[in-house]
C-alpha positions in Angstrom: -11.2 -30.1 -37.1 -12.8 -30.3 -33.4 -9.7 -28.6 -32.2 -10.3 -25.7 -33.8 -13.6 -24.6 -31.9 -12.1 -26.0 -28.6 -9.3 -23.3 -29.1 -11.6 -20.3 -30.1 -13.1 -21.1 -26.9 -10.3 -20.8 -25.2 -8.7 -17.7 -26.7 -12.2 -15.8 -25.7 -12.4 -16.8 -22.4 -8.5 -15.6 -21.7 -8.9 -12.6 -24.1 -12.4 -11.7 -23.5 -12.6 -9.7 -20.7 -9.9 -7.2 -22.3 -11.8 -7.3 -25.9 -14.4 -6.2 -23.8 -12.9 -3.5 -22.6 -11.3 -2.3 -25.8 -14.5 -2.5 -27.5 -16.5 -0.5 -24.7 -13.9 2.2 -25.4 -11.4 1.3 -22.7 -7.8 0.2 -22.8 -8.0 -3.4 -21.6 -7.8 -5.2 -18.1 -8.5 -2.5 -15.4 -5.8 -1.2 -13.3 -7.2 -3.2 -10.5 -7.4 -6.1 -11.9 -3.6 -6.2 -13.1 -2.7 -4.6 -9.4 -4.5 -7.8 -8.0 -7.8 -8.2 -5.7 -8.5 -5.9 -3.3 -8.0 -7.8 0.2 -10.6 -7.4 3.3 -9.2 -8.7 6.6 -8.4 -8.5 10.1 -5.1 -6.9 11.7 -3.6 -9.9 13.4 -0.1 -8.5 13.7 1.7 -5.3 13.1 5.9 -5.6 12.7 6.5 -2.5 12.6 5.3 1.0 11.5 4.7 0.4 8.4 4.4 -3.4 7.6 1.1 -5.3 9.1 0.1 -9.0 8.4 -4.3 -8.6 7.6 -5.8 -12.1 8.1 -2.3 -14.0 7.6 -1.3 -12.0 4.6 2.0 -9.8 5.3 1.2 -6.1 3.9 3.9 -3.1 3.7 1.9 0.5 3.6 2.4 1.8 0.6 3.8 5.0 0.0 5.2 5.7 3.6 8.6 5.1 5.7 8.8 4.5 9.2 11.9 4.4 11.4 12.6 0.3 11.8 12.5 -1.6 15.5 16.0 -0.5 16.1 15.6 3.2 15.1 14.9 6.0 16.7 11.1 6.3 17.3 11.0 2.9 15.9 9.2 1.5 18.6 7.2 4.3 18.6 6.0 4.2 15.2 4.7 0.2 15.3 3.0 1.0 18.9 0.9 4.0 17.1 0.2 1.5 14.3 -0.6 -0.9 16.3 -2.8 1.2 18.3 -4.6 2.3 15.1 -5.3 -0.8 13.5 -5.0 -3.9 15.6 -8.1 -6.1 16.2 -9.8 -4.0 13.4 -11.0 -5.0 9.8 -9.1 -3.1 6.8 -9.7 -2.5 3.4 -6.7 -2.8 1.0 -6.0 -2.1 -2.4 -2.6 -3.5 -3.7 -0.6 -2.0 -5.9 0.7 -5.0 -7.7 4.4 -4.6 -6.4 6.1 -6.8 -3.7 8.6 -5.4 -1.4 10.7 -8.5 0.3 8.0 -10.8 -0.3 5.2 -8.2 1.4 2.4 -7.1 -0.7 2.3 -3.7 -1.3 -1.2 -1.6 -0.9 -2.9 1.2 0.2 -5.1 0.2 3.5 -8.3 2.2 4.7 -9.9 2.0 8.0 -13.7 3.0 8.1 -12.7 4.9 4.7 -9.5 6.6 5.8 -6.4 6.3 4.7 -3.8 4.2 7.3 -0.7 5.8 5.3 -2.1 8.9 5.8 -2.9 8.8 9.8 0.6 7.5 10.1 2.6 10.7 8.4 0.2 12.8 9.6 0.5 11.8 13.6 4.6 12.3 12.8 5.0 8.5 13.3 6.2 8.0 9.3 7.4 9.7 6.4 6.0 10.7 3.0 7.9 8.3 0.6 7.7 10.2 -2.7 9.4 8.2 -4.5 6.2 5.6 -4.4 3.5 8.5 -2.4 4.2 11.0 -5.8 4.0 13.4 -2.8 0.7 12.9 -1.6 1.2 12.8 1.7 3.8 15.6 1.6 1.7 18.4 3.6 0.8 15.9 6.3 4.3 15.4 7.4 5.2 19.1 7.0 2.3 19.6 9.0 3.0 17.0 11.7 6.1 19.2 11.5 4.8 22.4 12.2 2.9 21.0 15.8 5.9 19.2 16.7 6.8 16.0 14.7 10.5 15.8 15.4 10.3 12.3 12.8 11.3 14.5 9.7 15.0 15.6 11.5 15.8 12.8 13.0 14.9 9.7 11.0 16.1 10.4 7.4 14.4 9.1 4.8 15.7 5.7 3.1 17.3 6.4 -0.3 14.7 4.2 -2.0 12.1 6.8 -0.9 14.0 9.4 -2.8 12.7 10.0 -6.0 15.3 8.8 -9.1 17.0 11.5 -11.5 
């Protein structure tokens, strides 16, 4: 019989916080709560242009492609990041998905988008496939004043959005 209230106990305290939810009118754990805690850190070291390690944590931009090191504009694209965000503090908001071990999130500087600066200074690619297109216009516009990264580094195929 004392086993019973000892389980209650713990069924509410792992259930609770959804129950909550439900019964506040919303449909259980938030999003960012299953995508994981949003990390705050310092840029120690960026790899390339689109993978940075914030405060010993290895993070891949979500939503983006940049050339790799060996690539054309490779180099290019991790010396813009790293111009960008080195040294600084970054917010981060995961998405919940790992990609070779990196975490996955969307990273803000002083409130703006890294992704974002990236495409649009024609150092990396929308990735729609993951971006559902939202940085699209940037790289078109990078484009139009002279971005040459949209014809001559061609977008991975797991950018490409499936059938």
């Amino acid at each position: 019989m004392a086993l019973r209230p000892v389980l209650v106990l713990l069924v509410a305290l792992l259930f609770g916080s959804g129950l909550l939810a439900l019964a506040q009118g919303g449909s259980g754990p938030s999003t960012a709560a299953l995508s994981g805690s949003p990390l705050r850190g310092v840029v120690t070291h960026v790899r390339d242009g689109d993978t940075l390690e914030l405060s010993g944590r290895v993070v891949r931009l979500q939503g983006v492609a940049a050339p790799e090191l060996h690539e054309a504009f490779g180099r290019e694209a991790k010396d813009a990041l790293e111009r960008l965000v080195l040294g600084r503090t970054l917010d981060c908001i995961p998405d919940g998905s790992r990609s070779y071990g990196r975490i996955v999130a969307v990273c803000r500087l002083s409130g703006e988008d890294v992704g974002a600066r990236m495409v649009a200074s024609g150092f990396a690619r929308d990735c729609p496939r993951f971006s559902a297109g939202r940085y699209a216009a940037l790289e078109r516009e990078a484009e139009r004043r002279g971005s040459l990264l949209r014809r001559r580094y061609e977008l991975p195929a797991y950018c490409l959005p499936r059938p």
